[in-house]
N, C-alpha and C positions, 0 to 999 in steps of 0.2 A: 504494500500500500504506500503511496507516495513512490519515496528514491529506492525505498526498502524491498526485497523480497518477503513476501510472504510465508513464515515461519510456520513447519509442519512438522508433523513426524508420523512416525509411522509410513505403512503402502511399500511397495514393490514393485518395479515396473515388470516381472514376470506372472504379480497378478495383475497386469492389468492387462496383460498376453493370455492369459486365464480366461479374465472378463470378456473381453473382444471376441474370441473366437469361440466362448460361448453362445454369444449371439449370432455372433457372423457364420457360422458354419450350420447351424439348423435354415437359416433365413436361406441359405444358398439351397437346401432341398424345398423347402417350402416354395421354390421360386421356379424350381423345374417339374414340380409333380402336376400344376396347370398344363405345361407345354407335353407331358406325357400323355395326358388326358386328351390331350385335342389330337396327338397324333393316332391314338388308339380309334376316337371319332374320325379321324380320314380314313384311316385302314380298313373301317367297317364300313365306311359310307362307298368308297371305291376296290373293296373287293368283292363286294354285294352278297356278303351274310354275316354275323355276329364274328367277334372276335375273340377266339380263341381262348378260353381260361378267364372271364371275363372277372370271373368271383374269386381268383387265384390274383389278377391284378389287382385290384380294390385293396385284398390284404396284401399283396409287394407294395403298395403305397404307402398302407398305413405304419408296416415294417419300418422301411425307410424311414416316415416320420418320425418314430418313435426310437431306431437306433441314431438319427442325426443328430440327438443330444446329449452322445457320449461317443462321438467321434474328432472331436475338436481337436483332440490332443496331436492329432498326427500334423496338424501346421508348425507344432514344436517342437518337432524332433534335434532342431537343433538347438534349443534353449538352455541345453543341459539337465534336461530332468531326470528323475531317477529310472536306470535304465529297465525295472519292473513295471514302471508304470508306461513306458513308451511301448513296451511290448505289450500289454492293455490295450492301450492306443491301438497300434494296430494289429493286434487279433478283431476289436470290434469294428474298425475298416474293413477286416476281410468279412466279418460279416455280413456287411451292408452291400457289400458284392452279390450278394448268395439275390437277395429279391430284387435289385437291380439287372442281375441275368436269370431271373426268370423271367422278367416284364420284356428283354429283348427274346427270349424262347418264345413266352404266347405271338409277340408280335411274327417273327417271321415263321413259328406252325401256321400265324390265321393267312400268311400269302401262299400258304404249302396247297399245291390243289384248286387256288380260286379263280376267278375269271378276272385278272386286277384290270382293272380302268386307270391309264397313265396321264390323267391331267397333272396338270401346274403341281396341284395342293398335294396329291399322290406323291410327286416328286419328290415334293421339298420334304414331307414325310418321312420317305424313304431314307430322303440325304440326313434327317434327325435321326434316325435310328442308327447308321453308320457313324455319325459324330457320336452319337452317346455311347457305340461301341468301342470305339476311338479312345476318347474320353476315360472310360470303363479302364481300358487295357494300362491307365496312368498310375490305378491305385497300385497296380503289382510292380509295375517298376519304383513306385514310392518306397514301397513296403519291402521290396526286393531289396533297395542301396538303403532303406533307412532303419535295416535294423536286421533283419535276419543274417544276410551274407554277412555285412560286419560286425556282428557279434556284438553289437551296440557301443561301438569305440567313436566316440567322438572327435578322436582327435585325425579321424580319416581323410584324406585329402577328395574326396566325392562329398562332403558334405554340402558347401557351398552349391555342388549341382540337384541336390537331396533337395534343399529347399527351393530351388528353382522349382521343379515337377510340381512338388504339390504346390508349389505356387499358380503354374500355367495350368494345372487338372480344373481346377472349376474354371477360368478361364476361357478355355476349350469347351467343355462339356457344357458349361451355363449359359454362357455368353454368346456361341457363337451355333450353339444348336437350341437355344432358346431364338434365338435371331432368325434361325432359318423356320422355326415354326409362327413368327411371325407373319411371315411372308406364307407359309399356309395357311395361317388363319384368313389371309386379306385375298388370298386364290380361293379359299372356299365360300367367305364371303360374296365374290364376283364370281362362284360361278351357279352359285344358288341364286344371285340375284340375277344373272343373267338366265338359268334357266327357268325360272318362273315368267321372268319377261317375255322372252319369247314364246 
């Protein structure tokens, strides 16, 4: 106040690496399981029958929601935390894997067989399902360099690339396949509006 700094004590800036990515990492699922729902609605709407394990996705959804609130840790692999608890970390990473590759299973059993219709919105569909598999394949190489292979030695020279990955995995997976279902929401938009017009 004034010339002065303001005298504190207490706090951590490793909890507030805690804090942050408590929030930020559930909000990052919360923000993709909209754009999974509307791919699932293209899939059904142009391969013209129900999709596949419909009541098996509902719960991968709700899985996912409910293990994104104890997956945070893996942003800190390199904070120095205690190396039982980074293993925690990501054993329940691998978990959230298990109904994230079920939701791409249902999705390409319901193209197995069907008559698919390849408009615009099918496409970009498509091209979300391959990013999210993309995407997907980031938590193993996370998990691979950020603790298994190296026996959880921090002083490894892969570190610095350790935090890159899971820095660029939501990145990838959120950003830029949430983008592309974007752009199927506004093809199926135009083409339900265009096919009722004509």
């Amino acid at each position: 106040v004034g010339a002065k700094a303001v005298q504190h004590s207490g706090g951590h800036p490793l909890l507030w690496q805690h804090l942050f990515w408590f929030f930020g990492h559930p909000e990052v699922y919360i923000v993709i399981i909209p754009a999974m729902g509307l791919a699932a609605e293209v899939l059904a709407s142009f391969i013209r029958k129900p999709v596949f394990g419909y009541r098996s996705m509902v719960y991968c959804w709700v899985a996912i929601d409910l293990l994104s609130l104890i997956v945070w840790g893996h942003h800190m692999f390199v904070s120095g935390m205690n190396p039982f608890v980074g293993g925690v970390f990501a054993f329940t990473t691998l978990l959230i894997t298990i109904p994230s590759a079920i939701l791409v299973l249902t999705w390409i059993i319901s193209l197995w067989g069907s008559r698919i219709q390849f408009t615009s919105a099918m496409m970009f569909a498509l091209g979300f399902i391959w990013m999210f598999m993309i995407g997907g394949l980031g938590f193993f190489v996370t998990l691979w360099l950020g603790g298994f292979w190296q026996g959880w030695q921090w002083n490894n020279p892969a570190i610095p690339f350790i935090d890159t990955v899971v820095a660029l995995k939501p990145v990838w997976t959120i950003r830029l396949a949430s983008g592309v279902l974007m752009f199927t929401g506004i093809a199926m938009f135009a083409y339900n509006v265009l096919a009722t017009a004509l």
